[in-house]
C-alpha positions as CSV (number, residue, x, y, z in Angstrom):
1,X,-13.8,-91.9,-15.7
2,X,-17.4,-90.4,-14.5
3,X,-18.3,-86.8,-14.0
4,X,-21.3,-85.8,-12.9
5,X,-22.5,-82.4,-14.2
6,X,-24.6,-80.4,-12.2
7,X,-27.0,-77.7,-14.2
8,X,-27.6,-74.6,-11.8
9,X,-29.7,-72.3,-13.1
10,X,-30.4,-68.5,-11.7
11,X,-33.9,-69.2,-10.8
12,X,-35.1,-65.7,-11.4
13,X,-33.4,-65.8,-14.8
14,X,-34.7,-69.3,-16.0
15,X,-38.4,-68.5,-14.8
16,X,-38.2,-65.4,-17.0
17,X,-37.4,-67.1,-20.5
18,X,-40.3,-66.9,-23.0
19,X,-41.9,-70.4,-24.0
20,X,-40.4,-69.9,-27.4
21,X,-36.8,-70.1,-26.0
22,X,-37.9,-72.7,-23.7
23,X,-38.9,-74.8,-26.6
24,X,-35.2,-74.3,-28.5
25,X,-33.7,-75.1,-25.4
26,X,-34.9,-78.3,-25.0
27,X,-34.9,-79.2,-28.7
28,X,-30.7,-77.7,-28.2
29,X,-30.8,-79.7,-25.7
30,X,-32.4,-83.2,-26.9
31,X,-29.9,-82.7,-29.9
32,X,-26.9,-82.6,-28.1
33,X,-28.1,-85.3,-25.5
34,X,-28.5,-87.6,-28.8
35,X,-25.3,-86.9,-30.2
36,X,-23.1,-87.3,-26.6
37,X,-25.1,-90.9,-26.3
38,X,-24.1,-91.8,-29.7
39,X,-20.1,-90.7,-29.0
40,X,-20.6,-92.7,-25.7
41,X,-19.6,-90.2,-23.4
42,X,-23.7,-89.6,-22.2
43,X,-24.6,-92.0,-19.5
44,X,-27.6,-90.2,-17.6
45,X,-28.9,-86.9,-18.3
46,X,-32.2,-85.9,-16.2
47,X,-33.8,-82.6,-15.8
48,X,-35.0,-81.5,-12.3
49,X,-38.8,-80.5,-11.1
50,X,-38.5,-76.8,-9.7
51,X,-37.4,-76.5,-6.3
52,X,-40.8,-75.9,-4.7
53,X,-42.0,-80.1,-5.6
54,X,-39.0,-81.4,-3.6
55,X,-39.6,-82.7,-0.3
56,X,-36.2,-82.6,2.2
57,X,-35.7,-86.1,4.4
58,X,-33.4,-86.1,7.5
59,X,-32.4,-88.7,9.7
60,X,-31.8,-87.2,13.7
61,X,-31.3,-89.3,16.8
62,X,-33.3,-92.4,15.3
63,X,-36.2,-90.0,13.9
64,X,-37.1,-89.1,10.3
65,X,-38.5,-85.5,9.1
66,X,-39.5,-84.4,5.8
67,X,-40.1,-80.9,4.9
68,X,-41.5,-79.7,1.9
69,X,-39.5,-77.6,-0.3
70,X,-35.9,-77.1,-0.2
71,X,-34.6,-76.0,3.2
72,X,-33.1,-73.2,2.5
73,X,-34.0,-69.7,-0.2
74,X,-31.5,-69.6,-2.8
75,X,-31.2,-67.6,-5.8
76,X,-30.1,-70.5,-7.7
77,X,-31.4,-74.3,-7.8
78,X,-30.3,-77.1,-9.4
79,X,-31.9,-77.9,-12.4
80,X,-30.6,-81.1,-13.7
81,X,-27.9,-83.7,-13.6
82,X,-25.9,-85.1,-16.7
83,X,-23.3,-88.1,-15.9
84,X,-20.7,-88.4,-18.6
85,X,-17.6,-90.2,-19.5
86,X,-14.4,-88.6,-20.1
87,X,-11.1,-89.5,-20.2
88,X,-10.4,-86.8,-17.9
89,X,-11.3,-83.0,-16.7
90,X,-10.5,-81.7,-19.6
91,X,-12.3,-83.5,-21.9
92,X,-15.6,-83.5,-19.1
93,X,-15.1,-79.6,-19.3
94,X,-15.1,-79.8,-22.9
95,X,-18.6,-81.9,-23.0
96,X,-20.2,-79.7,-20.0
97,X,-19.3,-76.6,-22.5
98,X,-22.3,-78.1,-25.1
99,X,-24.9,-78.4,-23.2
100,X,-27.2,-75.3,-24.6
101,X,-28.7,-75.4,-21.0
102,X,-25.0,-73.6,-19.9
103,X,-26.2,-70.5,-22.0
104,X,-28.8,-70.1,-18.7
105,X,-26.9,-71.3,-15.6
106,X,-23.6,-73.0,-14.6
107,X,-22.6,-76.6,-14.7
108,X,-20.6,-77.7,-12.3
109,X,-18.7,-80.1,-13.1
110,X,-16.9,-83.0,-10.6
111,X,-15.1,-86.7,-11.0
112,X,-17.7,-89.2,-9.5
113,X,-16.3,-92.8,-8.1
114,X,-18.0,-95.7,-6.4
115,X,-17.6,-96.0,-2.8
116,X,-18.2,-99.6,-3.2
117,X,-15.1,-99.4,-5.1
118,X,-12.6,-97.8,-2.9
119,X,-13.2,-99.8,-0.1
């Protein structure tokens, strides 16, 4: 089964790590990438742009907007998405407790399907 983990970091807190511990974080974290892909539970592991590069799209009575930025302030953004396979919540739980990015935010962690498929 799929899981889709979602990396949330405080963005207060993550903006105020030194480079140094930015730099072990992502080696931590290249690591552990490397050693889920090689177990085959990695599928997809991306990390997210900061919050102030997105641009939001919406879709209103046959019209399109985009605004700049995130629509609303929050105190926490999402910094990254990891999909895994696990046999089941346990075992994604398990996996989502190794990535070295959880020793700076959350990860949430949720089954993913196909909608294709449950049709």
């Amino acid at each position: 089964m799929k899981y889709l983990c979602q990396v949330w970091f405080e963005t207060a807190k993550i903006n105020a790590i030194s480079p140094e511990e930015g730099e072990e974080l992502t080696k931590d974290s290249v690591v552990n990438d490397d050693r889920l892909r090689d177990s085959g539970h990695l599928l997809v592991a991306l990390a997210l742009r900061e919050p102030s590069t997105a641009v939001t799209v919406r879709v209103r009575s046959n019209g399109v907007t985009a605004t700049d930025g995130p629509f609303a302030e929050i105190k926490e953004h999402l910094g990254g998405f990891v999909l895994i396979e696990a046999k089941d919540m346990q075992e994604a739980t398990a996996i989502a407790a190794t990535f070295p990015v959880a020793r700076y935010g959350a990860i949430e962690v949720r089954p993913a399907y196909s909608i294709k498929e449950e049709c």
